[in-house]
N, C-alpha and C positions, 0 to 999 in steps of 0.2 A: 338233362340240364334243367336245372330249376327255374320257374318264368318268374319272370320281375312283376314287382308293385304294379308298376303300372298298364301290365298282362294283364295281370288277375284281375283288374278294376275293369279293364277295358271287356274282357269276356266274362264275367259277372253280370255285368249291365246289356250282354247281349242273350242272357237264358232266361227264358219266360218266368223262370218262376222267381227272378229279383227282377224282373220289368217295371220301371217306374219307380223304383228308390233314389232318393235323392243321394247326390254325389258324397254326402258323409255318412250316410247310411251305407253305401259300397264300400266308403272305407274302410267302416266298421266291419264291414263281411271280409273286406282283404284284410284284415288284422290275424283273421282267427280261421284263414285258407291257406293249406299248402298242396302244395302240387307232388305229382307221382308219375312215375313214367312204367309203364309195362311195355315188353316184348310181344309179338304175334308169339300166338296161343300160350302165353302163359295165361294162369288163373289171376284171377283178382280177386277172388272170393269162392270158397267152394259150402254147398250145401250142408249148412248143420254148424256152422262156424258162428258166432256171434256179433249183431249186427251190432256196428259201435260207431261207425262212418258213413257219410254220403257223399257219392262220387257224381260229379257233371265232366261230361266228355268234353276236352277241348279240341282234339282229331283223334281220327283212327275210328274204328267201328269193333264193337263186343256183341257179342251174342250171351242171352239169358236160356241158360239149359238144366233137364232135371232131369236123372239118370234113372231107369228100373233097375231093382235085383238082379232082373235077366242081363242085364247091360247096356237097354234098348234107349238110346237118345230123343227126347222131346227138347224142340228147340219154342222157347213163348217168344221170343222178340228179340229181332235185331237191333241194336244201340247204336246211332252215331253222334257230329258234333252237335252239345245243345243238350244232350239227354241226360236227365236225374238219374243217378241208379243205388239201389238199397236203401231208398226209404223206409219203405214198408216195416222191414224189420225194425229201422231204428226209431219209429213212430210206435210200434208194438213192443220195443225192449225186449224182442226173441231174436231168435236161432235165423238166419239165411234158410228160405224156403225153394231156392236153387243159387247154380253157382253162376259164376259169369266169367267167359274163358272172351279173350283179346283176341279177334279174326286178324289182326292187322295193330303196328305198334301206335300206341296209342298215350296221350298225355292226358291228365285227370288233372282235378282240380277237387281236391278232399276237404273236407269239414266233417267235423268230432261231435257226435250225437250232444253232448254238452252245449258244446258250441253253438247247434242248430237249435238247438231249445231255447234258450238263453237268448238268440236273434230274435225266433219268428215270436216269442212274449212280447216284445215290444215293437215286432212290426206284422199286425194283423194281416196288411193287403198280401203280405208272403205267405203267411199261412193260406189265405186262400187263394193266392196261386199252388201251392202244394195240395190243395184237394184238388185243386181242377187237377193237377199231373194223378195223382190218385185216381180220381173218377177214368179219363183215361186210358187208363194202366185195365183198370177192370173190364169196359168197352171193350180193349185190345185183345182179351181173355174170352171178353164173350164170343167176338167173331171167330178166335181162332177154334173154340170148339164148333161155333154154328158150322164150319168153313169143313172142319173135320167130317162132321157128323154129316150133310147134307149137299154137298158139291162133289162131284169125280174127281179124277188125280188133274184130266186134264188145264180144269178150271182153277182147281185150288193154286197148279203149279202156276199155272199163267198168270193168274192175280197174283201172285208172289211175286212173280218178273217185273208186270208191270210196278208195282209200288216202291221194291229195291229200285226198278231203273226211275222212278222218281225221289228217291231218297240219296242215291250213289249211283246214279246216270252220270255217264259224259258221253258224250255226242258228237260222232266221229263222221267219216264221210259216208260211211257203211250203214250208220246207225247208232243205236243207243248201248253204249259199255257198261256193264254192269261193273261196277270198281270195285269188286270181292272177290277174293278168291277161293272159293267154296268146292268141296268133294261134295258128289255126289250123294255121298253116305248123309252128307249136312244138308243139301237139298231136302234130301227126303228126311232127316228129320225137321226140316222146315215144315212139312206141309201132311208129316205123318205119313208115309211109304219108303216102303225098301228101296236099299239102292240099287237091285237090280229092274223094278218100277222106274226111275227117276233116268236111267240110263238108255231104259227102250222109250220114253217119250219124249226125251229130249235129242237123241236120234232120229226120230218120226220128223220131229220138228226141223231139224238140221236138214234133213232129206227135202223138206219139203221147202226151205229158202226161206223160215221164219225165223230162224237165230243160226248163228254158229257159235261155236265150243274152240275157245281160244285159250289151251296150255293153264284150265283151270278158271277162265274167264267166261262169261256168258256174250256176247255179242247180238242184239237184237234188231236183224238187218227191218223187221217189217213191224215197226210199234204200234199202227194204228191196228193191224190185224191181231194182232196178241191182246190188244185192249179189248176186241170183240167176243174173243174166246174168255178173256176174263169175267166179260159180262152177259152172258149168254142169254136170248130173248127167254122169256118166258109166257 
């Protein structure tokens, strides 16, 4: 279902990177925004396609993934509500440098590379909220190799857990719900290991009274303790 005017203005004015526009300045942004709805795991973009649009999530969560020859899934970043996605490309005038497949149905809020050009020339302060999402975006890139390169599976996973259940927590009598529901196989391309890796350490974990594994869900009965493991003395 398509969201009304008065949607778009409303959740316009809650994404960091139009924060602080005056209310005909949003207007102006809801003139030339429409909305899209995706299904859980359809694509919304596949690698190599032509970057022409930029999407801000209004619910639902996507994930940004780049596929090997071999077949082998690297997942850069999970997306929920709030988040810019296909800048890049469409500030470069190229190709999709991965794709971005919908964990969960999700409503967009689209603007036309035209469009977004045509805004941010006559409103600076958005352009540079769009590098700060850029700078970012690169941070995010840098950790995820440091995280690769230099951390065990245990740490890497647990930091994972912890910052999903601060992103898409809810908070039950048991603990902290992770509200995604993710295969194994996408764990480990979360965090770069197999999913026969991601299934003996979240067992270990299960056995031990630090999460349970609920029909595709994560359940984190003990959060302070996963936090420690996240961040392990040195």
């Amino acid at each position: 279902m398509a969201i009304a005017a008065g949607q778009k203005r409303e959740l316009l004015a809650r994404l960091p990177l139009f924060a602080g526009l005056a209310p005909r300045e949003i207007d102006a942004l809801v003139a030339v925004t429409r909305s899209r709805s995706i299904a859980a795991r359809e694509e919304l973009f596949h690698k190599g396609d032509a970057g022409t649009q930029v999407y801000a999530v209004v619910h639902g969560a996507l994930k940004i993934v780049t596929t090997s020859e071999e077949g082998d899934d690297l997942v850069f970043n999970l997306l929920g509500p709030g988040a810019v996605i296909g800048e890049v490309a469409v500030l470069c005038n190229a190709e999709r440098s991965a794709s971005v497949v919908a964990l969960s149905a999700c409503e967009l809020l689209v603007i036309e590379r035209r469009d977004l050009f045509a805004f941010l020339r006559s409103h600076p302060d958005a352009s540079l909220a769009l590098m700060a999402v850029l700078a970012q975006r690169v941070r995010s890139l840098s950790e995820l190799l440091e995280d690769t390169l230099f951390l065990n599976l245990p740490v890497r996973l647990a930091k994972k857990l912890v910052a999903l259940a601060g992103s898409h927590g809810q908070r039950t009598p048991e603990g902290v719900r992770i509200d995604l529901k993710l295969s194994q196989a996408e764990w480990g391309d979360l965090v770069g290991a197999t999913r026969e890796s991601i299934n003996k350490q979240l067992r270990a974990w299960t056995d031990e009274g630090l999460i349970r594994l609920d029909g595709g869900y994560i359940l984190i009965r003990r959060p302070d303790q996963l936090a420690s493991l996240a961040s392990p003395a040195v």
